[in-house]
SERO-4910 file (N, C-alpha, C, O; in steps of 0.05 Angstrom, whole numbers):
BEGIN
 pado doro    nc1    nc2    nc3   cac1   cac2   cac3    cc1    cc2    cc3    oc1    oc2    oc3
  Unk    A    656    343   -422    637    324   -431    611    338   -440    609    344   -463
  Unk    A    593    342   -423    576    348   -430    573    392   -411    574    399   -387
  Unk    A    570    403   -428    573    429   -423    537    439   -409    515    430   -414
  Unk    A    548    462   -390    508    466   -372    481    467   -388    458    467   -378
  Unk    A    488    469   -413    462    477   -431    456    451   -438    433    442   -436
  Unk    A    474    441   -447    462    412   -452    448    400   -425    426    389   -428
  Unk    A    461    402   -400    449    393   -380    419    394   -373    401    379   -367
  Unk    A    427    426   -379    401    433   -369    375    430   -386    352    430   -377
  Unk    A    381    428   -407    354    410   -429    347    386   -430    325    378   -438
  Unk    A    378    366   -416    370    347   -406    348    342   -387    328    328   -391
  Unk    A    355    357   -362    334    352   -334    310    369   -350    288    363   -341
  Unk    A    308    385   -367    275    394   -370    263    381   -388    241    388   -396
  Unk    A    277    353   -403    262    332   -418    260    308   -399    250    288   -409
  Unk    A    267    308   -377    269    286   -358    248    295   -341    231    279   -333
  Unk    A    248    316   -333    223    327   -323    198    333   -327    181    333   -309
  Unk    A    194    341   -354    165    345   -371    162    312   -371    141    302   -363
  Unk    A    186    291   -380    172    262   -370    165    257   -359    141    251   -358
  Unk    A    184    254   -338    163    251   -303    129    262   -301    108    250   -299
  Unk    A    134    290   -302    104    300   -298     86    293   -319     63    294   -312
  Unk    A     91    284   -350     70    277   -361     60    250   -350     36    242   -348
  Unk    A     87    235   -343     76    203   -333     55    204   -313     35    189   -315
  Unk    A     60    227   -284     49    235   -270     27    235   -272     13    220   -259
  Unk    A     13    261   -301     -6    268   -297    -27    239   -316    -50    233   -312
  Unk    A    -14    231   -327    -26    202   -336    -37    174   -322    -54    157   -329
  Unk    A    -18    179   -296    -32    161   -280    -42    179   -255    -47    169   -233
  Unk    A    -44    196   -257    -70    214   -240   -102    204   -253   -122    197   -241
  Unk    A    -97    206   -282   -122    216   -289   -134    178   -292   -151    165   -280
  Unk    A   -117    171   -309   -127    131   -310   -133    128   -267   -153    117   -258
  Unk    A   -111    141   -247   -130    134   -227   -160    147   -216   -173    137   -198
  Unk    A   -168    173   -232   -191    173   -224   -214    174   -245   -235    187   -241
  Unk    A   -210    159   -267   -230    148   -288   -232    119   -277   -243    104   -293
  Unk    A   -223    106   -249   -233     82   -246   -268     82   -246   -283     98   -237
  Unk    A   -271     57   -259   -304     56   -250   -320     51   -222   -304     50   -203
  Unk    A   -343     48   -216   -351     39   -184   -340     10   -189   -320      1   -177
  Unk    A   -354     -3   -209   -348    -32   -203   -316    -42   -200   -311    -61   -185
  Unk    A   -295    -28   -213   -267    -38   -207   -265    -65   -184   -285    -72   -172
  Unk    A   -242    -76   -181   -240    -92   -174   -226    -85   -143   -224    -97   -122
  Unk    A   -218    -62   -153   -207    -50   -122   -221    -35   -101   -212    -29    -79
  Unk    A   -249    -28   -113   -265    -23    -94   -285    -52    -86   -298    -53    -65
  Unk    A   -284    -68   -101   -295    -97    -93   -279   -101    -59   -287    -94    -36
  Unk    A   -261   -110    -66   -242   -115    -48   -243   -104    -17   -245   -114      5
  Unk    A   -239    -71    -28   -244    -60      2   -279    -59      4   -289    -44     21
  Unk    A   -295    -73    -10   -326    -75      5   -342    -46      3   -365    -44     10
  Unk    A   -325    -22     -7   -340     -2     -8   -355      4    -29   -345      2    -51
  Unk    A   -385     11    -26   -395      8    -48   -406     41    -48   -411     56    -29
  Unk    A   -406     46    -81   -416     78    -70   -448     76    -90   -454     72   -114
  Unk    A   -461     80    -68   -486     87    -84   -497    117    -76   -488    131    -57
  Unk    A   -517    126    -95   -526    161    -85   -546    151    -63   -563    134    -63
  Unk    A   -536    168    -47   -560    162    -23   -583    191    -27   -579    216    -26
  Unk    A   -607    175    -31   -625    186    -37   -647    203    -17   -662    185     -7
  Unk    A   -655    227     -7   -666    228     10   -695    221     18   -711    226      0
  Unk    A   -702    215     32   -728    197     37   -752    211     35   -773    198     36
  Unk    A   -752    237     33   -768    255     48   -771    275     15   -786    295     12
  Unk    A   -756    265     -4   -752    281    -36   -776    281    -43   -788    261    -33
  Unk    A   -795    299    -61   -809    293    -74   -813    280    -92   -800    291   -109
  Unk    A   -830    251   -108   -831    243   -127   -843    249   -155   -864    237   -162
  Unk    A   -831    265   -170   -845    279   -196   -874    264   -203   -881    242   -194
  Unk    A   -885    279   -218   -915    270   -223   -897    255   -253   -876    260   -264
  Unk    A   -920    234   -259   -915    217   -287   -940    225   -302   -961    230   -291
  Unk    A   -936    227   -330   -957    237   -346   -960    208   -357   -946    189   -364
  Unk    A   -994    216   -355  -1016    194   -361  -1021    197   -387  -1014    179   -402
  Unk    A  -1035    219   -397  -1046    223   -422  -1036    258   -421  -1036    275   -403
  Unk    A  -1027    261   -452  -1016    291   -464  -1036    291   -486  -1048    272   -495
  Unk    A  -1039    318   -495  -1055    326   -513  -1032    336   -535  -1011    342   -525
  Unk    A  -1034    337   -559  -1029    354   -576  -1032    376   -582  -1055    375   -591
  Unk    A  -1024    400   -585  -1030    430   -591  -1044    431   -611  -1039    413   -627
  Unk    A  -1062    447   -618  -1069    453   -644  -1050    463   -656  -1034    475   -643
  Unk    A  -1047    462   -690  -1028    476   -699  -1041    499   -723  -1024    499   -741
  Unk    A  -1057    513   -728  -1067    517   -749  -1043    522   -776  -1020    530   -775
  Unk    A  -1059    514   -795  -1042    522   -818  -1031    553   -817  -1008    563   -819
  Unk    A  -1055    564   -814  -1048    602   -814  -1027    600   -799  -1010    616   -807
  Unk    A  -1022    593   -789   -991    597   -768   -966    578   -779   -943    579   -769
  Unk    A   -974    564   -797   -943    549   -803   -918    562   -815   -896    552   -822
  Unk    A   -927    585   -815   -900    603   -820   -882    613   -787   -860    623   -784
  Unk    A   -896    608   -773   -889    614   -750   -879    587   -733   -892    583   -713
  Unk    A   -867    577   -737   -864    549   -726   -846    557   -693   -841    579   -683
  Unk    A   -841    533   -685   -817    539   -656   -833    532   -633   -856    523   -635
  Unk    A   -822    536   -610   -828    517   -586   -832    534   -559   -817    552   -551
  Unk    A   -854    524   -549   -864    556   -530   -859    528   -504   -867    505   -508
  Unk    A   -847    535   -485   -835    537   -457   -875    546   -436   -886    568   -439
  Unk    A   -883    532   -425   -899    538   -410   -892    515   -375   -889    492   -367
  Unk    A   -892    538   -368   -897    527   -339   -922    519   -320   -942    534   -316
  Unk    A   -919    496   -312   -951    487   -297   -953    473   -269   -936    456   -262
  Unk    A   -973    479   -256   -973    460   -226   -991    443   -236  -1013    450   -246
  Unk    A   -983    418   -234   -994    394   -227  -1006    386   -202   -993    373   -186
  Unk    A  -1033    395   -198  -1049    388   -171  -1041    359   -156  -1025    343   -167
  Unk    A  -1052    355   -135  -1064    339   -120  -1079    314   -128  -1080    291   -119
  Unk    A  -1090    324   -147  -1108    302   -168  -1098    296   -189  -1107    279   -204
  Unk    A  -1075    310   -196  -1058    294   -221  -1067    317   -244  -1056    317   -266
  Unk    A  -1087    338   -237  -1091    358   -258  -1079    386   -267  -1081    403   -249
  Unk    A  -1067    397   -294  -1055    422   -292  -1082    441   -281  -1107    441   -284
  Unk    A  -1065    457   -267  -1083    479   -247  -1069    514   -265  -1069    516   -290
  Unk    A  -1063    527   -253  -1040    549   -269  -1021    544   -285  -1009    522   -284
  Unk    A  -1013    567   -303  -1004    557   -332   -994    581   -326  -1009    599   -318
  Unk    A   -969    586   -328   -951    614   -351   -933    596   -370   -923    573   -369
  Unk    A   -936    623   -394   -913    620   -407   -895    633   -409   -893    657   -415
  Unk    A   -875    612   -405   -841    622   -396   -823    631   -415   -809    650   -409
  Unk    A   -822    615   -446   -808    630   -465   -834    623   -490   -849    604   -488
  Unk    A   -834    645   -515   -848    635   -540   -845    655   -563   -855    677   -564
  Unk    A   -826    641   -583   -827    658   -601   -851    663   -615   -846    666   -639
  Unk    A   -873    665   -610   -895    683   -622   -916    677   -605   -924    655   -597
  Unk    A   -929    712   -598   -957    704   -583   -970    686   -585   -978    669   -568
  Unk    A   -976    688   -620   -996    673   -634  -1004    647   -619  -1026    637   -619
  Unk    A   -981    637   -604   -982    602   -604   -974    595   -569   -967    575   -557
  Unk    A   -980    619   -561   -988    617   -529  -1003    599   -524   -998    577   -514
  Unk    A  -1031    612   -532  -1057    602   -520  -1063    573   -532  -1078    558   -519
  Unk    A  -1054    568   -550  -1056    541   -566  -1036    528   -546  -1048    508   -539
  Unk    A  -1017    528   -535   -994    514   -518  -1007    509   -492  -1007    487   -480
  Unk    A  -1017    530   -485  -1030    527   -447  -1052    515   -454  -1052    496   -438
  Unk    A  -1076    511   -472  -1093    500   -476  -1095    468   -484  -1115    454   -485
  Unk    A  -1073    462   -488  -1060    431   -495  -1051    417   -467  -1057    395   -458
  Unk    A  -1031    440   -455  -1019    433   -438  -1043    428   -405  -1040    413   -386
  Unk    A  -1063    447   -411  -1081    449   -389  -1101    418   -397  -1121    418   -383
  Unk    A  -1099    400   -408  -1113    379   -408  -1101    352   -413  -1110    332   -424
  Unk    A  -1073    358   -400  -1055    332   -401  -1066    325   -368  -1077    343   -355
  Unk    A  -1062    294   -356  -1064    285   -335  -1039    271   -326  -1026    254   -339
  Unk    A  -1036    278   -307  -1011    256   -283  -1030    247   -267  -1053    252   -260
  Unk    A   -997    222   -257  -1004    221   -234   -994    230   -214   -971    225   -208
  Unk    A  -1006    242   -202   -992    264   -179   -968    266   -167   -964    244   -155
  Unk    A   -946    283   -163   -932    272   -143   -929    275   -125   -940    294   -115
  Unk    A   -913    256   -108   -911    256    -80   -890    253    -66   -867    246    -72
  Unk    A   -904    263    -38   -873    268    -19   -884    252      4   -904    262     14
  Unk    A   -872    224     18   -874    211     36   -900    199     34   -916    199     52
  Unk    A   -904    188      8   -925    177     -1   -953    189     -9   -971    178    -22
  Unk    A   -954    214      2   -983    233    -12   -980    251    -27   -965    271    -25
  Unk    A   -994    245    -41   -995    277    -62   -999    294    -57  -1015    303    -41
  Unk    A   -972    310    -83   -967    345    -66   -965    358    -89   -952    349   -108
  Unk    A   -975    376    -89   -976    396   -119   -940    402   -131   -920    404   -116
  Unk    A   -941    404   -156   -911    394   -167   -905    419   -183   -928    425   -187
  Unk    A   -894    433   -191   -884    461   -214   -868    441   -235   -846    432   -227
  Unk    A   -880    432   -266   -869    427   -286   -861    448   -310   -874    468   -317
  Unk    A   -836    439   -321   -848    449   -342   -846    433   -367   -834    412   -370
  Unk    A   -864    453   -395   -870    437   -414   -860    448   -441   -869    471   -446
  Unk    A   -844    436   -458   -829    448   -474   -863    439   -494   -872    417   -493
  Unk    A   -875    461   -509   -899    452   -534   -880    457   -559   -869    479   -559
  Unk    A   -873    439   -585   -868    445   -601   -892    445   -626   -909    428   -632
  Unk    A   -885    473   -637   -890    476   -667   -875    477   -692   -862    496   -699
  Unk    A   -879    456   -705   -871    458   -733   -893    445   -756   -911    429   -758
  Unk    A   -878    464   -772   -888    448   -796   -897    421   -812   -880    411   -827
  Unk    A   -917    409   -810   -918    387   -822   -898    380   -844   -891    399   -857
  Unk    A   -885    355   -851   -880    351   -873   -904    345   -896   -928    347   -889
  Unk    A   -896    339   -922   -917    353   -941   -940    323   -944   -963    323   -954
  Unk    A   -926    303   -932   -937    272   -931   -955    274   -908   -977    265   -911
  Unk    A   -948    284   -884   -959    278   -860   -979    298   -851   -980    321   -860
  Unk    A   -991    291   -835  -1018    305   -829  -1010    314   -793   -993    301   -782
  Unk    A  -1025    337   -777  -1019    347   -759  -1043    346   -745  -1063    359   -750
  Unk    A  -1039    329   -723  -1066    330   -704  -1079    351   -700  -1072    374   -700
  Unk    A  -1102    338   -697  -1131    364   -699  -1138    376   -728  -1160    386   -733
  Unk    A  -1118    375   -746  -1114    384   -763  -1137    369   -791  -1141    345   -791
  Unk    A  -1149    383   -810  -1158    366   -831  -1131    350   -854  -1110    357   -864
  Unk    A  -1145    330   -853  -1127    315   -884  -1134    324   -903  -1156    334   -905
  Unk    A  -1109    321   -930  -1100    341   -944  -1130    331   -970  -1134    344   -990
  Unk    A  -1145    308   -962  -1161    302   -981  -1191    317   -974  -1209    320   -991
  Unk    A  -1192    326   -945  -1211    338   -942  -1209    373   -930  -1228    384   -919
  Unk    A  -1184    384   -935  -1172    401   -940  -1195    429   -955  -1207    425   -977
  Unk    A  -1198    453   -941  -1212    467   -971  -1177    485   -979  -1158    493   -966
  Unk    A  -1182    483  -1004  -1161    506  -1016  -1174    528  -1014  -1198    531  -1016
  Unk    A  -1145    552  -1009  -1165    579  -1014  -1167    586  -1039  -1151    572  -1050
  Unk    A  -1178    598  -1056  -1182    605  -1084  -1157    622  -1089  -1148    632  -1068
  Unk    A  -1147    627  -1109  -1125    637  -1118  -1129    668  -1121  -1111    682  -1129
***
């Protein structure tokens, strides 16, 4: 009737079935959502349990904008500065952590040193916080104007 080779290609297409079915309802059972209807049922509810005692990040009140000078718009990109947010909601120390060009250090910490939070806290008082602050530079488009910056009507050109 049927000779071992045939057999045996039989059971290894009967078997790659099985285990694909397998692995199909492995995965539909653990893409259920929380809400399902089957955790309704058994009453278990999963929420993240949060610790009480966590610090609460500081929220920014007011941010400044960087200066951007024109002399530098060939240099555009995004300088990485790190900062503690005091007690009072104020940046205190400043490094910078990544920046593709010196140039736009001190323009980044100097923006970043006059933003305000509000402080954060741990068990309700404020506690000095380590943020950090991505400053981007780019280029204006040729319509739009760049804070701090003059408009293009009161603009000096350099002479040619």
């Amino acid at each position: 009737m049927y000779n071992t080779a045939t057999f045996n290609m039989m059971n290894r297409k009967l078997l790659f079935s099985l285990c694909s079915l397998a692995f199909f309802l492995l995965i539909v059972a653990c893409n259920k959502q929380p809400g399902d209807a089957s955790q309704a049922a058994s009453g278990a509810a999963t929420q993240p349990v949060q610790d009480p005692n966590a610090p609460v990040p500081p929220r920014l009140l007011k941010g400044v904008h960087a200066q951007f000078p024109n002399t530098l718009w060939d240099k555009p990109g995004t300088v990485t500065v790190s900062a503690v947010v005091g007690v009072d909601g104020k940046v205190g120390d400043t490094k910078v952590m990544n920046s593709p060009h010196p140039e736009l250090n001190q323009l980044a910490t100097d923006a970043v040193k006059q933003w305000q939070f509000d402080p954060a806290r741990k068990a309700g008082k404020p506690v000095p916080y380590m943020v950090t602050v991505n400053v981007k530079f780019e280029t204006p488009a040729p319509d739009k104007t760049v804070p701090g910056q003059p408009t293009p009507s009161t603009a000096v050109k350099p002479k040619p």
